[in-house]
Structures are given as C-alpha cells and as structure tokens.
Backbone as numpy.savetxt, mean C-alpha at the origin, in Angstrom:
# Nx Ny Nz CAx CAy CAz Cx Cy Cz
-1.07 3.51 19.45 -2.37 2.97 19.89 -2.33 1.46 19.87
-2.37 0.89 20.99 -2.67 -0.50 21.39 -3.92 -1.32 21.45
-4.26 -2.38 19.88 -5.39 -2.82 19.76 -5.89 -4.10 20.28
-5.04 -4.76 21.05 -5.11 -5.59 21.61 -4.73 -6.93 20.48
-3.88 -6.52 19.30 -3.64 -7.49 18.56 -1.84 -8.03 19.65
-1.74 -9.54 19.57 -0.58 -9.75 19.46 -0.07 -10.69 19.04
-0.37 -10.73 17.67 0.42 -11.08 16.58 1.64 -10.50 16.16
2.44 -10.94 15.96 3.89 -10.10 15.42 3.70 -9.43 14.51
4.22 -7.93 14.39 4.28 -7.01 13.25 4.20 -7.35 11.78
3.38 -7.24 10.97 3.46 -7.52 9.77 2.47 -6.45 9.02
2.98 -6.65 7.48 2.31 -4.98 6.63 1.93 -5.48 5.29
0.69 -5.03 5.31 0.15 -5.37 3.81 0.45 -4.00 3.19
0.76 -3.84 1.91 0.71 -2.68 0.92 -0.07 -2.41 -0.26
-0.39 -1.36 -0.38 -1.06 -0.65 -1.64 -0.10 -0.04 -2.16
-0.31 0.70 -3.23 0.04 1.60 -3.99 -0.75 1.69 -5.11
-0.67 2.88 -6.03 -1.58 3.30 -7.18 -1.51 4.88 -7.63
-2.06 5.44 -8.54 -2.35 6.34 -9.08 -3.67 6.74 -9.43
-3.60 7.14 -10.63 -4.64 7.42 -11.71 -5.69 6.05 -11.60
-6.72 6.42 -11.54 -7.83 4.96 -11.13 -7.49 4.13 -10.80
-6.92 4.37 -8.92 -6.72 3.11 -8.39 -7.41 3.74 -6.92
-7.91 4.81 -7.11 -8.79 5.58 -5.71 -10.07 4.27 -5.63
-10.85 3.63 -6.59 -11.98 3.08 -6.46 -11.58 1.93 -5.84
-10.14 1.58 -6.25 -9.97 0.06 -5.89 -9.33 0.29 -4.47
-9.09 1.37 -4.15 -8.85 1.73 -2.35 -10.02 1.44 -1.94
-11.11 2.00 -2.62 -12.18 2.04 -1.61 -12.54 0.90 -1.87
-12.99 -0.13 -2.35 -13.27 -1.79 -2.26 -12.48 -1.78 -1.28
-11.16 -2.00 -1.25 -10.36 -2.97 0.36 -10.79 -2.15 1.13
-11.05 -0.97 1.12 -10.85 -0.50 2.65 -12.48 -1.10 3.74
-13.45 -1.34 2.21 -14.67 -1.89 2.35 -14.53 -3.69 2.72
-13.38 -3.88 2.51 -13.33 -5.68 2.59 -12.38 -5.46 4.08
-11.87 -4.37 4.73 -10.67 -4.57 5.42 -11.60 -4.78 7.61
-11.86 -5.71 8.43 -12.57 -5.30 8.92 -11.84 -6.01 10.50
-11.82 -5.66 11.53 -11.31 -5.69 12.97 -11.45 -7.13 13.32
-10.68 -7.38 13.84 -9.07 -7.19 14.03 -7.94 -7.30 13.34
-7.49 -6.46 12.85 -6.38 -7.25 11.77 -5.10 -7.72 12.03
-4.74 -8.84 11.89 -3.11 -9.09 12.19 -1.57 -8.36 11.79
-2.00 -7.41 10.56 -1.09 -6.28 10.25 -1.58 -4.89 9.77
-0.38 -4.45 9.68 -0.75 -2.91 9.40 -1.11 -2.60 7.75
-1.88 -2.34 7.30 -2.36 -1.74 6.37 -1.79 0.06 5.58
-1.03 -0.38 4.82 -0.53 1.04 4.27 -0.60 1.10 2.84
-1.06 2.53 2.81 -2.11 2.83 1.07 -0.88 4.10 0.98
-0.53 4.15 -0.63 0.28 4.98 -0.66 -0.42 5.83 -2.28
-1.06 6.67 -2.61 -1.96 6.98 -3.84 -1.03 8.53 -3.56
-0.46 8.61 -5.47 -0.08 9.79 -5.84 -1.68 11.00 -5.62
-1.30 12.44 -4.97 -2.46 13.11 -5.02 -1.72 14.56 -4.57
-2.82 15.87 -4.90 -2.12 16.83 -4.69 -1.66 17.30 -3.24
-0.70 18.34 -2.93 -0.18 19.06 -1.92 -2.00 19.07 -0.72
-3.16 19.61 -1.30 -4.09 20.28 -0.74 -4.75 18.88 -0.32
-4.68 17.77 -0.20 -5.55 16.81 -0.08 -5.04 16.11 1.51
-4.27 16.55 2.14 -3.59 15.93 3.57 -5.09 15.90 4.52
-5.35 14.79 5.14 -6.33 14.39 6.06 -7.81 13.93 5.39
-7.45 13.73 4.22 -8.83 13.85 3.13 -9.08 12.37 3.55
-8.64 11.03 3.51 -8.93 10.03 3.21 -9.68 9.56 4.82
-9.02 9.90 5.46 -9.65 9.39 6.77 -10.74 9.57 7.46
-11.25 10.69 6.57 -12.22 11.76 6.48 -13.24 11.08 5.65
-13.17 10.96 4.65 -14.18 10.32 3.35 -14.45 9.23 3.63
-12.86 8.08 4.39 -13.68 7.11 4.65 -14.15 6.05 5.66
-13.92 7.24 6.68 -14.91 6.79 8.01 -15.97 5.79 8.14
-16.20 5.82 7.14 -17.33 4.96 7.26 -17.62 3.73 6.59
-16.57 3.53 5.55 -15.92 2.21 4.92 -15.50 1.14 5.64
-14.64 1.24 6.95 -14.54 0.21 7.93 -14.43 0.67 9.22
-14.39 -0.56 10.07 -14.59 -0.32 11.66 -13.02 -0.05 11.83
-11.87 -0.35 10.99 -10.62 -0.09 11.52 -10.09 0.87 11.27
-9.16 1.54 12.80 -8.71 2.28 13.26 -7.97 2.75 11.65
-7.72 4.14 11.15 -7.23 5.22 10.28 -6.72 6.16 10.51
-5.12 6.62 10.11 -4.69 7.68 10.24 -3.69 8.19 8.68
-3.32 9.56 9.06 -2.33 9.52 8.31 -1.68 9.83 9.03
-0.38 8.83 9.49 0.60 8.79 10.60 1.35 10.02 10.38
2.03 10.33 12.11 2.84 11.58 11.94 4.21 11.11 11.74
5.03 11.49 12.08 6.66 11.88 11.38 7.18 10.80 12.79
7.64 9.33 12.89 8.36 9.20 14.11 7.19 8.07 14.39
5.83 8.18 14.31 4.68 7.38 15.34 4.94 5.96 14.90
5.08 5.10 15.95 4.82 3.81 15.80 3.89 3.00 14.57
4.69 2.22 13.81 3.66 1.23 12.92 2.91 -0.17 14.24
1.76 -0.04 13.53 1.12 -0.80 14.40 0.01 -1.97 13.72
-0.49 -3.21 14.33 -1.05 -3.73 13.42 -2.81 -3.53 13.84
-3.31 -4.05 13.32 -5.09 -3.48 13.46 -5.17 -2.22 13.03
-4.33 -1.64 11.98 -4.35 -0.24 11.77 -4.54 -0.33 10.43
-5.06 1.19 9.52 -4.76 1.30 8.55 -4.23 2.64 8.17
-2.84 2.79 7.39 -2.17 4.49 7.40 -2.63 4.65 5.87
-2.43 6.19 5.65 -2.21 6.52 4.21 -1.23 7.33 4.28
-0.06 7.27 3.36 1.00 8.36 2.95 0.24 9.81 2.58
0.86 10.94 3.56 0.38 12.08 2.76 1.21 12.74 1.85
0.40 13.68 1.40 1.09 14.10 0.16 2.47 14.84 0.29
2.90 15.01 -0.35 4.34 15.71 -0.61 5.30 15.35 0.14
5.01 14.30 0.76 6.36 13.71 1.72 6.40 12.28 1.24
8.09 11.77 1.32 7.30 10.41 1.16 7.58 9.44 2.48
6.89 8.60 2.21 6.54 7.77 3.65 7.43 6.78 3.69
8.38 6.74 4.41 9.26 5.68 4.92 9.09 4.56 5.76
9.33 3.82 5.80 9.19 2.73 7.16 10.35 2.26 7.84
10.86 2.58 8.84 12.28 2.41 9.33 12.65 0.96 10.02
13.33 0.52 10.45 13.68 -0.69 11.27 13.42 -0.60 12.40
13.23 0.40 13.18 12.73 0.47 14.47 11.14 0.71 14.53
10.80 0.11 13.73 9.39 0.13 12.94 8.46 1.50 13.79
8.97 2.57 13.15 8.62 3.96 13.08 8.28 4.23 11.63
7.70 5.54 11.77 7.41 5.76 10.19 8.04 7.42 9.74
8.64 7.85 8.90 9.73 8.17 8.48 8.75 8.97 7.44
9.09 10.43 7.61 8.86 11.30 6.39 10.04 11.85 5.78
9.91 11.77 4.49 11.41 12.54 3.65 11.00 13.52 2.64
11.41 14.45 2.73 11.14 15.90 1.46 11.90 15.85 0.06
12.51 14.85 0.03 13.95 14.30 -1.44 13.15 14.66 -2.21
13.72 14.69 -3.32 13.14 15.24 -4.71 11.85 14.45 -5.17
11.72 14.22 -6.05 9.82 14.08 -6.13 10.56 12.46 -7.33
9.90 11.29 -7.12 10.16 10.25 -7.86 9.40 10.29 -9.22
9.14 9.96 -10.31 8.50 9.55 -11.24 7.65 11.18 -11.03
7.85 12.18 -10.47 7.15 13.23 -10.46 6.34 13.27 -9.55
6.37 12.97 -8.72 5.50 12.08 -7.39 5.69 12.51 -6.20
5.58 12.96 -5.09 6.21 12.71 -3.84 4.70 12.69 -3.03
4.40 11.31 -2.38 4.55 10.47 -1.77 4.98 9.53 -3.41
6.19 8.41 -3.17 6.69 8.24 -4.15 6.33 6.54 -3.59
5.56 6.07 -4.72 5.62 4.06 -4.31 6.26 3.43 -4.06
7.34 3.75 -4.88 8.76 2.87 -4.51 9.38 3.17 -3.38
9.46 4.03 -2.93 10.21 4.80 -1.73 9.43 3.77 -0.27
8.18 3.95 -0.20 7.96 3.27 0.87 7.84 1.69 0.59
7.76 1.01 -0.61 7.71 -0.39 -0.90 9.14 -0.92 -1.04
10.14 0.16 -0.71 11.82 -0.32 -0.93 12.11 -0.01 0.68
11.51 0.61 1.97 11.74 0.87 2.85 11.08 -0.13 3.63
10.14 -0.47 3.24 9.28 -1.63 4.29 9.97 -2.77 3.68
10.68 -3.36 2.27 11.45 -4.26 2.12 12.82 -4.21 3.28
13.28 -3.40 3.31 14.02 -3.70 4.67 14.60 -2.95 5.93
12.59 -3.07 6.31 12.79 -2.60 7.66 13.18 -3.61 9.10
12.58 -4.76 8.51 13.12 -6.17 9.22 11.25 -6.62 9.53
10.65 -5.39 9.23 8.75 -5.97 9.09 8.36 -7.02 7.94
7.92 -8.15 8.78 7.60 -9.11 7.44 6.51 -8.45 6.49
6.71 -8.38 5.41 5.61 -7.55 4.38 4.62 -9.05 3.30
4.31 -9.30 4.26 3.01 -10.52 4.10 2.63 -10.03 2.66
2.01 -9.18 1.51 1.65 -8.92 0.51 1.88 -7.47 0.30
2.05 -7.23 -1.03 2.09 -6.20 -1.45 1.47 -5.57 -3.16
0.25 -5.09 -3.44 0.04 -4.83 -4.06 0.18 -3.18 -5.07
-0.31 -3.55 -6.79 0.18 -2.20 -7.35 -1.17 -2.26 -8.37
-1.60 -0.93 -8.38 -2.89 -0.95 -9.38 -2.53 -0.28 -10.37
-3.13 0.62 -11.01 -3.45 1.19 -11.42 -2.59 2.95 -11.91
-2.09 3.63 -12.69 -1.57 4.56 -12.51 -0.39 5.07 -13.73
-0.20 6.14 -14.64 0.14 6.70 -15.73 1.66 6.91 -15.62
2.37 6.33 -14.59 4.39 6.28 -14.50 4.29 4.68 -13.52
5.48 4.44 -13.99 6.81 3.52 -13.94 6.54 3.36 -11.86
6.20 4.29 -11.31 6.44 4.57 -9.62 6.23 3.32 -9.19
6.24 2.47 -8.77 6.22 1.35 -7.96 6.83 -0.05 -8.68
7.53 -0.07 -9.59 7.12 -1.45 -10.17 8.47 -2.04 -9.88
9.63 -0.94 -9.19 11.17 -1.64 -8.88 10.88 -1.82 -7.19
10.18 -1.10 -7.11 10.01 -1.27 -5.36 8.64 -2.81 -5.21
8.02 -3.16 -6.08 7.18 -4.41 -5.79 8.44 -5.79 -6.38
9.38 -5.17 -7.44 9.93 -6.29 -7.53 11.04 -6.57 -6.42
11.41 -5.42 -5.96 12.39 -5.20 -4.51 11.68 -6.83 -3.52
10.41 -6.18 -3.05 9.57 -7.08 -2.46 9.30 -8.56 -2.59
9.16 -8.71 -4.41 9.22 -9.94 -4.50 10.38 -11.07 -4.09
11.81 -10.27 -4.87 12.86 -10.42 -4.78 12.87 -11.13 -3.37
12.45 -10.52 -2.23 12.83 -10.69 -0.50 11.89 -11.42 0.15
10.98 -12.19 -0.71 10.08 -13.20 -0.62 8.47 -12.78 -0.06
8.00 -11.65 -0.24 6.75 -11.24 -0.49 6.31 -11.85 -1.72
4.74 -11.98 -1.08 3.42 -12.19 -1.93 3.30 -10.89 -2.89
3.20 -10.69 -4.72 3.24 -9.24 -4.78 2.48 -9.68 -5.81
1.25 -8.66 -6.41 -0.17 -8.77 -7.14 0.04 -7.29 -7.50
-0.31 -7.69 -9.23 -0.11 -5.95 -10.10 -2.18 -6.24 -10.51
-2.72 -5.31 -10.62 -3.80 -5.04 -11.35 -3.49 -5.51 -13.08
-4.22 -6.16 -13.76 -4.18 -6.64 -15.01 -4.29 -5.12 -15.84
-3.09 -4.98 -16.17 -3.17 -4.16 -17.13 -4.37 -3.46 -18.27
-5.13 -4.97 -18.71 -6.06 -4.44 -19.30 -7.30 -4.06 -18.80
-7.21 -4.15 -17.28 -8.42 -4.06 -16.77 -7.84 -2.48 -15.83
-6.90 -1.97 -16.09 -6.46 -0.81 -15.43 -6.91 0.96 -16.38
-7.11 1.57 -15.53 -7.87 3.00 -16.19 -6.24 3.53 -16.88
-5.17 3.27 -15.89 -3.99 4.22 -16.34 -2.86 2.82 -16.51
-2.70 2.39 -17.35 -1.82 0.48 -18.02 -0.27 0.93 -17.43
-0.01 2.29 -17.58 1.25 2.23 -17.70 2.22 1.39 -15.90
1.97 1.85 -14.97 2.26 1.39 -13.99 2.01 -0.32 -13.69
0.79 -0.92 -13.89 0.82 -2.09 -13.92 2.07 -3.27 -15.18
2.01 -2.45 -16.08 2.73 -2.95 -17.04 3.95 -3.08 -16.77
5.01 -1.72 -16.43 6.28 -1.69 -15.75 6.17 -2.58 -14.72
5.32 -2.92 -14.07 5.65 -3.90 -12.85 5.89 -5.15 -13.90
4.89 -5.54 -14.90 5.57 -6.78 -15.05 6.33 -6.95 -16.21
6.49 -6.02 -16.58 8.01 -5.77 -17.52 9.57 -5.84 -16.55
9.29 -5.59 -15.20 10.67 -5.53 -14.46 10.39 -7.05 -13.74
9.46 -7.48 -13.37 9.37 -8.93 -12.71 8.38 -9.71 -13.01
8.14 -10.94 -14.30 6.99 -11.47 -14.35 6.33 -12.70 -13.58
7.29 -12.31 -12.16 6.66 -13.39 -11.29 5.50 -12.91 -10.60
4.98 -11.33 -10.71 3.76 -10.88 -10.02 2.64 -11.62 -10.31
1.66 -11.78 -9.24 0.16 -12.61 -9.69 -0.74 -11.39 -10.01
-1.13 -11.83 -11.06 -2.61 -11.06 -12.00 -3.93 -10.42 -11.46
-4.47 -9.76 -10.94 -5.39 -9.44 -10.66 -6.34 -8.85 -11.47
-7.51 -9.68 -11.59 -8.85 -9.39 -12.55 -9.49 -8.88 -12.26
-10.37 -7.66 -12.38 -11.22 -6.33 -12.60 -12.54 -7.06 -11.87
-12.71 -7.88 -12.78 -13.87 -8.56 -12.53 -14.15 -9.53 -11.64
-12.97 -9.68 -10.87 -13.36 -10.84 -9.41 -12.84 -10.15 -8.53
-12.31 -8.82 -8.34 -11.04 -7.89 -7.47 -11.47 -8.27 -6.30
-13.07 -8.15 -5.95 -13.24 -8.00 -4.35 -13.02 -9.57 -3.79
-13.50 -10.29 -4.33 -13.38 -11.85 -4.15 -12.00 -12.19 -3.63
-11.19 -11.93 -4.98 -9.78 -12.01 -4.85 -9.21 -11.56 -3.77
-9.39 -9.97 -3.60 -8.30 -9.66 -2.05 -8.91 -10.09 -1.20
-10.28 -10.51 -0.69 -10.67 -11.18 0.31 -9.61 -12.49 0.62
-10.04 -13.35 -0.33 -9.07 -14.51 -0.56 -7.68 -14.25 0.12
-7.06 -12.90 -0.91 -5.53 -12.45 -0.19 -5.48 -12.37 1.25
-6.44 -11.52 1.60 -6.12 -10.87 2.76 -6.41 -11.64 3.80
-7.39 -12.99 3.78 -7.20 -13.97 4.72 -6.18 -15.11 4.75
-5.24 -15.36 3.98 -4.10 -15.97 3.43 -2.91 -15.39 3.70
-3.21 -14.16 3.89 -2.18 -13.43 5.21 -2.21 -13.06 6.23
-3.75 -13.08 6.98 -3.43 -12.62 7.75 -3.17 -13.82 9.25
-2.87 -14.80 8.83 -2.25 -15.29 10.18 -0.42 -15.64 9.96
C-alpha cells in the first residue's frame, strides 16, 4: 500500500512484554499521518490473540495497521504488529519474513529476532525502543542496534511493571537513554519528531 510518503525507508521499533501493552497504547495514541517510517510493535502474547491489535485499536490513530503477511512489503506511513507464534523478520529486500525456529527466551514472536533482523536489513532503524517485560528477550538485539548506530531507549526499570527486561538491556549496553514513567508521552513525542525527518 502506497501512502504517498517519499521519504526513504526507515523503521521505528517497539518491543515489550508483561506491562508494556499500556505503553503501546500511548504511542499508538501519539503516532499520527503521515509518517516518514514504518512503525513495528513486537509484544510477547498468546497463540489465540492473531488480528487482536488492529482490531482494539482502530481507533487510537488515523494510521494505516496491519499485521503483515509472510513476504508483504515494509512500508513507511504504516504501522505492523508481529503475530504470535511466528517470529517477525525483516529481510534486505525490505519484505517481512515469518520464521517457526524454536521459541527465544520462551517467546515466539521473539524481540531480538526482529531487532537483530532490521539491524541488518540495509533499513535505516532511526530508533528503537524496549519496555517493559519478565525475560532477558530484547536487550542483545537493542544493543545489536545501538552497536550499528541507532537511537535505542529502555523504559526505567523502576518505573517498569516487569524490571527484568529493561534491566538486561542495560546490563548488556549502558549507552541506552532512560525513559521516565512520568513524562513517557512527552518524551516519545519529542523522539518521534527527532526522527522522523
């Protein structure tokens, strides 16, 4: 789907777990048309929940939502979510890539998997954030990111429902920037216009 953006390809990231569903729904509430990149949310959840998000949150923003199929073009003015039990790849021919591999941190859609695949798909990954969530899943794939010169922001541990995931992020890289509970929406606003040109 062609939004009439043409700006060059670029991808902001989520990831999260265990109480990081609320802090989806803030961005998806701050996220609003036209956007200069693609937007991809990757939240551990069960087998039975496939098409749930696009569904619930229709009505959170004016931008275009899917949960992409197996092969479909990444695109920017968009926003995807990984579904469950697969995990979501991002390829170099900037397609999007499902894999059935064993389950990460117990996981499959697995954080790292798509935050180590969009590190080198050859898509500039303008920011990449990690909230919230009770395993280790994302915190080698945000330092992957940092490592390759992404913007990368962990949720403040103490302001997180589940510490353990924010913490591993900055136990493996303490160059991540801090994000406070108490200014969150302010803040990714801030982010998300600081990337998007």
């Amino acid at each position: 789907m062609n939004h009439g953006i043409t700006n060059p390809l670029s991808l902001v990231l989520f990831g999260g777990s265990a109480g990081s569903m609320v802090l989806f729904e803030e961005i998806l509430q701050i996220l609003e048309r036209p956007l200069s990149f693609a937007a991809v949310f990757v939240l551990h959840r069960g087998k039975a929940s496939s098409a749930v998000f696009p569904r619930i949150f229709k009505n959170k923003t004016n931008v275009f939502m899917s949960e992409p199929q197996h092969l479909d073009p990444v695109e920017p003015d968009s926003i995807y979510f990984a579904i469950p039990d697969y995990h979501l790849l991002i390829g170099p021919d900037k397609r999007f890539y499902y894999d059935s591999s064993e389950k990460d941190f117990f996981s499959r859609p697995s954080i790292d998997a798509t935050f180590i695949s969009a590190a080198f798909s050859g898509i500039p990954v303008k920011a990449a954030m990690l909230f919230s969530g009770s395993s280790a899943d994302g915190a080698f794939g945000l330092k992957v990111l940092a490592e390759r010169g992404s913007a990368t922001y962990v949720l403040d541990p103490a302001d997180a429902e589940s510490k353990r995931m924010p913490e591993a992020a900055l136990q493996q890289y303490s160059g991540h920037k801090v994000l406070s509970r108490g200014h969150f929406s302010n803040t990714i606003k801030e982010i998300l216009h600081t990337h998007s040109t």
